[in-house]
DRENTIRO-471276 format. One line per field, with one value per residue (C-alpha): residue number from 1; x, y, z. Coordinates in steps of 0.1 Angstrom, whole numbers, plus 5000, padded with zeros to 4 digits. Example, Ala and Ser with C-alpha at 12.3 -4.5 7.8 and 13.67 -1.06 7.14 Angstrom:
<recs>
seq c(1, 2)
east c(5123, 5137)
north c(4955, 4989)
up c(5078, 5071)
</recs>
This chain:
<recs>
seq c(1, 2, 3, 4, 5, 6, 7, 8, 9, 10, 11, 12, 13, 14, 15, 16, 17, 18, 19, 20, 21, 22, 23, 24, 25, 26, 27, 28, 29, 30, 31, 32, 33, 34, 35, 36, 37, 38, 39, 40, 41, 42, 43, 44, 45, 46, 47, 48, 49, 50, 51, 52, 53, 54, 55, 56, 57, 58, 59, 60, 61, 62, 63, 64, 65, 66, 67, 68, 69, 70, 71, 72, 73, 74, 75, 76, 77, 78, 79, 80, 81, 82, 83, 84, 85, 86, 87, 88, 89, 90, 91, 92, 93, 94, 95, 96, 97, 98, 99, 100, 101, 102, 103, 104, 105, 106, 107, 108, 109, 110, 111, 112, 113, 114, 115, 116, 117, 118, 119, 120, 121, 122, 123, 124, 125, 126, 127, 128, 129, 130, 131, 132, 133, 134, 135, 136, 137, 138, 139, 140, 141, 142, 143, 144, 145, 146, 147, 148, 149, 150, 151, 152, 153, 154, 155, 156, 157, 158, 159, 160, 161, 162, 163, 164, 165, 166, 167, 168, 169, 170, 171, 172, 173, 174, 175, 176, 177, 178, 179, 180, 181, 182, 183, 184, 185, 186, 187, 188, 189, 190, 191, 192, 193, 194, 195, 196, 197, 198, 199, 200, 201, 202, 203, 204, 205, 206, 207, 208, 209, 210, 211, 212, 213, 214, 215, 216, 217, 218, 219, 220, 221, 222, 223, 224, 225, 226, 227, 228, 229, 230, 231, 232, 233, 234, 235, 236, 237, 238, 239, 240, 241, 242, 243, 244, 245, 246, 247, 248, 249, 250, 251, 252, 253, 254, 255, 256, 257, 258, 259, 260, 261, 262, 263, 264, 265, 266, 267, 268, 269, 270, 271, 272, 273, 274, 275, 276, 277, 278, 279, 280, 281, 282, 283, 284, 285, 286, 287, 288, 289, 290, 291, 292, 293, 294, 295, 296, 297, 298, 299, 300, 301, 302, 303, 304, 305, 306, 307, 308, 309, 310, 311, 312, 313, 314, 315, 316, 317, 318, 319, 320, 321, 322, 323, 324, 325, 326, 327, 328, 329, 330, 331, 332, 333, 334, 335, 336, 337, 338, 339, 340, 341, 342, 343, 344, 345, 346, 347, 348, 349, 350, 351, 352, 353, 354, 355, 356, 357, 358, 359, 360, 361, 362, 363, 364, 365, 366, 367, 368, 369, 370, 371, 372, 373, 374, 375, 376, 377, 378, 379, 380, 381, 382, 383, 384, 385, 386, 387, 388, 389, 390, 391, 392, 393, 394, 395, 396, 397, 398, 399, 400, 401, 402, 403, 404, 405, 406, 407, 408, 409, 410, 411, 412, 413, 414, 415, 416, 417, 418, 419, 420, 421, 422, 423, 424, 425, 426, 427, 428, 429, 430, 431, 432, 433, 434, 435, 436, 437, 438, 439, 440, 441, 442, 443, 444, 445, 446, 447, 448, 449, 450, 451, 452, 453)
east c(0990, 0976, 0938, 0926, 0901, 0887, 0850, 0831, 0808, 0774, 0762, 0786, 0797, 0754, 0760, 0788, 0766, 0741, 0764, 0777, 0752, 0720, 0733, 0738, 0700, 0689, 0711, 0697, 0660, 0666, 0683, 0651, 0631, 0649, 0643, 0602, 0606, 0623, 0597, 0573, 0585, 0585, 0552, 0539, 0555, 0532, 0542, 0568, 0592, 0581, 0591, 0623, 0632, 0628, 0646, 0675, 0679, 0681, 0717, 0731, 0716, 0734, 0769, 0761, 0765, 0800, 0809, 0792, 0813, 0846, 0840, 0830, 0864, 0878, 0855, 0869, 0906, 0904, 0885, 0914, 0940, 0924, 0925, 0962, 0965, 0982, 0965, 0990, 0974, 0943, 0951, 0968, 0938, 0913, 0933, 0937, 0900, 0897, 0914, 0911, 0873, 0879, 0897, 0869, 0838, 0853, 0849, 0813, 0796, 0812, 0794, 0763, 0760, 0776, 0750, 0722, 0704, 0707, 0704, 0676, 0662, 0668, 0640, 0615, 0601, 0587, 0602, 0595, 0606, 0636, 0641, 0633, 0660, 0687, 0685, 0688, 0715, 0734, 0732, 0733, 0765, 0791, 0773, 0785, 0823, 0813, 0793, 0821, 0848, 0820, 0813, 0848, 0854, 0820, 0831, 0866, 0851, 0825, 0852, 0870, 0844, 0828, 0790, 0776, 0795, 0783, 0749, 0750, 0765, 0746, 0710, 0724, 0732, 0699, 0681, 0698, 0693, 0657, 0657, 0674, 0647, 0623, 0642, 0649, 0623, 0593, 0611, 0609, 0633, 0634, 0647, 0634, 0617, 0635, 0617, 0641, 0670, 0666, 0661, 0693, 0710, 0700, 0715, 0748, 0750, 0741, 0772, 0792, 0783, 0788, 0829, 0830, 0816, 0838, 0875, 0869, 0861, 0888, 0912, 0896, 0897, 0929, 0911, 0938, 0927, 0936, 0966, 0985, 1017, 1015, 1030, 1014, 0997, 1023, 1019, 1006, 0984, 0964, 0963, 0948, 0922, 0915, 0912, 0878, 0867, 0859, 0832, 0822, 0816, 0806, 0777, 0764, 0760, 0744, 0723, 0712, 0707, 0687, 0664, 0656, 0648, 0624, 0606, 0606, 0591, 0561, 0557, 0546, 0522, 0502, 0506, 0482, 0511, 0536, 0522, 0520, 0555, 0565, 0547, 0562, 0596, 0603, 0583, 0609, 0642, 0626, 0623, 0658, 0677, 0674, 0692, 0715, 0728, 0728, 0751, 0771, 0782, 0788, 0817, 0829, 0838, 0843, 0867, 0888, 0887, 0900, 0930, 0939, 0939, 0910, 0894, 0872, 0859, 0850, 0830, 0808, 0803, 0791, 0770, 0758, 0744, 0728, 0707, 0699, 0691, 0669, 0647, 0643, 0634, 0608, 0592, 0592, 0574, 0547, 0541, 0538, 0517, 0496, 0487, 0488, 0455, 0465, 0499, 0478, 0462, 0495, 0506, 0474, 0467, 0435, 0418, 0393, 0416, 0445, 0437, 0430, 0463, 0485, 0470, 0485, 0516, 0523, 0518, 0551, 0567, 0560, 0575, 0606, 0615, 0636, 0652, 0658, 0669, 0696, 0713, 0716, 0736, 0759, 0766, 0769, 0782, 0801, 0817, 0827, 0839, 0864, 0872, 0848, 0838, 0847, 0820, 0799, 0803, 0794, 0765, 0747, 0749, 0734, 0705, 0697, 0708, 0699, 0671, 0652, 0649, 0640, 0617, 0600, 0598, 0586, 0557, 0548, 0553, 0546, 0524, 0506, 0504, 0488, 0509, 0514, 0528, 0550, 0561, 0568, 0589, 0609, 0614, 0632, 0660, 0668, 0658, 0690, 0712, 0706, 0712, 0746, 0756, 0749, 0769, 0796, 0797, 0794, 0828, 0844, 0870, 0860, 0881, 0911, 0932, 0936, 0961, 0997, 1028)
north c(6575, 6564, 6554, 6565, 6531, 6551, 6552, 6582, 6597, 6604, 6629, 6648, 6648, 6655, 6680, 6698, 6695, 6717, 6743, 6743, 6739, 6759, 6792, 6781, 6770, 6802, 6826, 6807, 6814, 6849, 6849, 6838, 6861, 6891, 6880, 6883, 6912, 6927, 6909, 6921, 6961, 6966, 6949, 6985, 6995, 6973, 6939, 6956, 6961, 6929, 6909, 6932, 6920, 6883, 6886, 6904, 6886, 6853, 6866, 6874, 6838, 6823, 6845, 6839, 6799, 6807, 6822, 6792, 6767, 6788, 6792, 6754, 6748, 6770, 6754, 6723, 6730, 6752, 6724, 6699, 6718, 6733, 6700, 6689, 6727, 6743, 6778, 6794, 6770, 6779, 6816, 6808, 6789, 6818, 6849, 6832, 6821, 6858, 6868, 6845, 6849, 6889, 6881, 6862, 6880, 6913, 6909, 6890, 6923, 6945, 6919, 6920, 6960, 6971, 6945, 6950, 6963, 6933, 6909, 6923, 6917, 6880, 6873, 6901, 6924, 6949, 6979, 6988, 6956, 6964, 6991, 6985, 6955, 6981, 7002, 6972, 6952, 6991, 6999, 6959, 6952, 6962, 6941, 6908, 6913, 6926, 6891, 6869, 6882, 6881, 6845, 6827, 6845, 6826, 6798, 6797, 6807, 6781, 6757, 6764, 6760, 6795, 6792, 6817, 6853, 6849, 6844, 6875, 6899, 6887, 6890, 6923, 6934, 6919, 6943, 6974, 6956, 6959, 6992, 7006, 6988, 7006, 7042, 7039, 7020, 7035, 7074, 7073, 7097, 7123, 7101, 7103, 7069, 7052, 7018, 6990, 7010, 7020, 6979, 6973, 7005, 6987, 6957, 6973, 6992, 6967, 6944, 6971, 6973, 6937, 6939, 6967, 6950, 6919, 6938, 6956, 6928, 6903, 6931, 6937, 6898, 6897, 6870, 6845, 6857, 6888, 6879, 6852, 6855, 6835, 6836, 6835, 6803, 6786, 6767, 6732, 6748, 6767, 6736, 6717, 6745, 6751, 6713, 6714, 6747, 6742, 6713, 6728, 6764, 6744, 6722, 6753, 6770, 6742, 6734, 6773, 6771, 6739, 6756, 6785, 6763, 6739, 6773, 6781, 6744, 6750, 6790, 6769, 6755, 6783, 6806, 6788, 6761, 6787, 6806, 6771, 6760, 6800, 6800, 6761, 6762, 6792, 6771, 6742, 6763, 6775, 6739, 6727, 6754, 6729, 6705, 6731, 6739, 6697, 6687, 6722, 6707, 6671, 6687, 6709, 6679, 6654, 6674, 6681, 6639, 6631, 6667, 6638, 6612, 6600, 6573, 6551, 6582, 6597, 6568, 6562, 6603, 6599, 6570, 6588, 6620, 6594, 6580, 6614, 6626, 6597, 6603, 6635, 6635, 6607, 6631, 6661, 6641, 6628, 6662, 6680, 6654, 6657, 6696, 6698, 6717, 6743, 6748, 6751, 6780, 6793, 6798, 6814, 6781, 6779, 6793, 6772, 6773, 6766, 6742, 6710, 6710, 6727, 6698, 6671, 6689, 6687, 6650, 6652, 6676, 6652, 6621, 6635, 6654, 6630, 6617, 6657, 6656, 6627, 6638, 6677, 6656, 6626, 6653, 6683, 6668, 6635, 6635, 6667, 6666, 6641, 6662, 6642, 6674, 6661, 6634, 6655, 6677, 6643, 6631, 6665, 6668, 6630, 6634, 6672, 6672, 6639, 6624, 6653, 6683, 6662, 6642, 6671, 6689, 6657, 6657, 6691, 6699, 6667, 6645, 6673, 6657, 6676, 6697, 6672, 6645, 6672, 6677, 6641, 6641, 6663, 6644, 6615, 6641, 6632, 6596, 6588, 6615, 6594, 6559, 6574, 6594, 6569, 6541, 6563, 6572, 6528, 6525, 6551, 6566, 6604, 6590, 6612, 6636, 6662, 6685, 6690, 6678)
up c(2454, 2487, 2490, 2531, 2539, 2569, 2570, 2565, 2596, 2575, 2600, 2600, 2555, 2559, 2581, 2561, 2532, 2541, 2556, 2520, 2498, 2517, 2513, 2481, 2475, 2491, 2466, 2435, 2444, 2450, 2420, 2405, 2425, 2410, 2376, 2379, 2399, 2368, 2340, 2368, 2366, 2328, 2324, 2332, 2303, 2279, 2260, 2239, 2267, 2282, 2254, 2247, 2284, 2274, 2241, 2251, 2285, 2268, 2249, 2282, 2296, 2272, 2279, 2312, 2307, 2294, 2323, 2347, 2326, 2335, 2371, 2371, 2360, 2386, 2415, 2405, 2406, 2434, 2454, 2447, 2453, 2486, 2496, 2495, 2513, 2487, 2487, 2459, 2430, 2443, 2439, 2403, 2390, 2400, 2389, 2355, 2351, 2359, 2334, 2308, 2310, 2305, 2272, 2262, 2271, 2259, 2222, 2231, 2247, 2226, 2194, 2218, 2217, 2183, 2170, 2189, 2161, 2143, 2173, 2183, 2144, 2146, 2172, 2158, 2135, 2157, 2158, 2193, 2209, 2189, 2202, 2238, 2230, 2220, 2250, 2271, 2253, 2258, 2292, 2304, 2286, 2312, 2336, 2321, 2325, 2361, 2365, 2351, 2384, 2409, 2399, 2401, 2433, 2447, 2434, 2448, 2481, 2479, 2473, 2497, 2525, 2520, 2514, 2532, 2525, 2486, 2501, 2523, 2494, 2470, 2493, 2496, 2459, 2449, 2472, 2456, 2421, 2434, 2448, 2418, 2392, 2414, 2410, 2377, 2357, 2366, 2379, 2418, 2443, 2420, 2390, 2353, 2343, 2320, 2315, 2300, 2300, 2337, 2343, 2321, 2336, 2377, 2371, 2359, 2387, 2415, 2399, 2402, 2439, 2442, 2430, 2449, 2481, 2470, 2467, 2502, 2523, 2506, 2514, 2552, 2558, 2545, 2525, 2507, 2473, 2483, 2507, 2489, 2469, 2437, 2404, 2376, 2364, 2343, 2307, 2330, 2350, 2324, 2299, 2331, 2334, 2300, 2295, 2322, 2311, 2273, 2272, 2303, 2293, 2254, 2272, 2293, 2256, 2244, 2273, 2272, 2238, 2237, 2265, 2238, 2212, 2236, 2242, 2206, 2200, 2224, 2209, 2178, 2196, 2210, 2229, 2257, 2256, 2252, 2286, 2306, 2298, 2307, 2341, 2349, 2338, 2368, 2390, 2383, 2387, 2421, 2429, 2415, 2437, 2468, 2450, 2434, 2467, 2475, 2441, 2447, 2482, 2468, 2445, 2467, 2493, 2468, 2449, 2482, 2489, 2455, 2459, 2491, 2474, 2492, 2465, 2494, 2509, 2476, 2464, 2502, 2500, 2465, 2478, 2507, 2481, 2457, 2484, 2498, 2465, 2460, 2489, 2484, 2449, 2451, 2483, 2463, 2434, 2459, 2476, 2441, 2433, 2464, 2461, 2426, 2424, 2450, 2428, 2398, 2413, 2425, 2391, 2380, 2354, 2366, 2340, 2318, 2293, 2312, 2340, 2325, 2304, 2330, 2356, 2325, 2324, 2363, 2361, 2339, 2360, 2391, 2370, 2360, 2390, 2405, 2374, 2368, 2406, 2400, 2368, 2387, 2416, 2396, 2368, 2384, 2417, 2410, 2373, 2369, 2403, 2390, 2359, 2337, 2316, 2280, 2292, 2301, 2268, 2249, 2272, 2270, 2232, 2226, 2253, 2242, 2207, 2193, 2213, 2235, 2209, 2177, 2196, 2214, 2174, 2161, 2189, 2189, 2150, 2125, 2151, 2168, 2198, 2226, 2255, 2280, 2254, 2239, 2274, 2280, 2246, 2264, 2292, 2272, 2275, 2313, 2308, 2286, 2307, 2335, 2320, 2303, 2334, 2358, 2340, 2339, 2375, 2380, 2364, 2391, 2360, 2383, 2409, 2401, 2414, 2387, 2406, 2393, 2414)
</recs>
């Protein structure tokens, strides 16, 4: 395998970068934005279907990590082969992630609705959130195998260069999803008002928009998912996807999971410290869509270096992200540092009850920001770039699984330490991602071209 010397021109790998990854930063926040609008709409309804919401969301957070580990898998593949040109692997690898995600998240909703009942009874004895849970677990269900096609085609378009048409559909499905919570949960246009199952019953039907807005414009583009003859992914081809997508889809589902169980932790605190952690963690993901988009554009061109064979531009591309990432992580700690009160106030933590722990809290959140800012980029961006998922699987598991969630329980649960130490407990998490992750990404083992000759 040849390694290509030439330099890279920073301005314009910068440049590329945000053409890739701000459409991407802009879909995740309105991703975010529609889930408070939908927490939001049902709050009319009272707390039972507020917490029905939250409780039966978090079941299809957690499916919807399986599906984020597939298409990963597929982005990655897709991004390689892209970049040797060859367009029929590219096809190969997305139609089977398609389908092979189908096969799997079939017997999962039909679990997820046949068991609602008892789902539902896990997490609560209340027989209206129950309920509530029942209807939405029901009319929500087709929505995830809709959600699993929609999101391997954005990421073999993003892949591929594409950016900004997953932006543009999505803005535009998320504005029917909005539309249709408005119709349906509370009875508008002539509708009946059906609550949770009307918010359930929206987001089915704006997904269905969605692959309907998807298969007529890949066929009117003549897009080359839609265009391009391929066989069928042969016996290689699927172990080499397969072999990216388990620890990748098995570290979302723990990563989802440990997220639960970190909110479960600071529930037993109180529900002061339950409604702080609530109103920051959004906050957060708001913040961490910039830099979504930023490690989303580091694969996307790394992974089409190392398809070239194009080990010295790789490593000065990953170089160039790191610093960027750097600078822009230490800003972003120093400006929430800065108007910290005004955010406090934002939120609506400035309560007397509220505003002296949440201002504690924030000090956290402004330390670990660019440590959380760093591991997004040289895990997300660099090593699984380079295939490094079993790594990944392995690094998660320690940091989560061994240090941050038995430290955080320990704090919050036999020490009783107060919220902001609890919350630095749970920092300790990213502080041993990033001294396991970096040290891997030292050694350069990512540098490697995992297409199939």
């Amino acid at each position: 395998m040849s390694v290509h010397a030439r330099a890279i021109q920073p301005r314009s790998v910068l440049f590329n970068a945000f053409k890739l990854g701000f459409p991407v930063a802009v879909q995740s926040a309105l991703v975010a934005i529609l889930a408070l609008a939908d927490v939001l709409m049902v709050s009319d309804f009272g707390q039972a279907a507020t917490a029905a919401v939250g409780l039966a969301s978090k079941w299809h957070f957690v499916v919807t990590m399986i599906m984020a580990g597939m298409a990963n898998a597929n982005g990655i593949l897709v991004a390689q082969y892209w970049g040797r040109a060859n367009v029929e692997k590219s096809k190969q690898i997305s139609r089977f992630a398609i389908g092979a995600g189908l096969v799997i998240l079939t017997p999962v909703t039909l679990a997820l609705t046949l068991g609602a009942d008892f789902i539902m009874l896990l997490q609560t004895n209340d027989s209206h959130v129950i309920a509530f849970g029942v209807d939405y677990l029901w009319f929500a269900a087709p929505a995830l195998l809709l959600t699993h096609f929609i999101i391997v085609v954005e990421s073999s378009m993003r892949s591929t260069g594409d950016s900004m048409t997953p932006l543009l559909v999505a803005a535009f499905t998320i504005g029917c999803n909005i539309t249709l919570n408005y119709a349906l949960i509370s009875g508008h246009f002539g509708l009946p008002a059906l609550g949770v199952a009307g918010a359930a019953l929206a987001t089915t039907l704006s997904r269905l928009i969605q692959v309907i807005i998807y298969l007529i414009l890949l066929k009117k583009r003549q897009h080359w998912l839609y265009t391009t003859q391929a066989d069928k992914a042969d016996a290689r081809l699927k172990k080499s996807y397969l072999q990216l997508a388990a620890p990748a889809a098995t570290g979302a589902v723990l990563w989802a999971t440990g997220t639960l169980i970190y909110q479960m932790i600071f529930g037993h605190m109180g529900t002061t410290e339950l409604a702080i952690f609530s109103t920051i963690a959004p906050f957060e993901s708001l913040c961490y869509s910039v830099f979504l988009g930023i490690s989303v554009a580091c694969s996307i061109i790394l992974g089409q270096h190392l398809g070239r064979d194009e080990f010295d531009k790789a490593t000065q591309t990953a170089t160039l992200f790191t610093q960027l990432i750097l600078v822009l992580g230490i800003t972003t700690s120093v400006v929430l540092f800065i108007g910290k009160d005004g955010l406090i106030e934002l939120l609506r933590l400035d309560g007397l009850d509220t505003a002296s722990m949440a201002s504690l809290a924030l000090n956290v959140t402004c330390l670990g920001v660019s440590v959380k800012m760093m591991n997004m980029l040289v895990i997300n961006g660099i090593l699984r770039a380079g295939g490094e998922n079993k790594f990944c699987l392995k690094m998660d598991f320690i940091s989560t699984w061994v240090f941050g969630l038995p430290l955080t329980a320990l704090g919050a649960i036999l020490l009783d330490l107060p919220f902001h130490l609890v919350y630095l407990c749970m920092l300790v998490e990213e502080v041993v991602k990033i001294s396991l992750c970096f040290t891997r990404y030292k050694k350069h083992i990512w540098l490697r071209n995992l297409t199939l000759n």
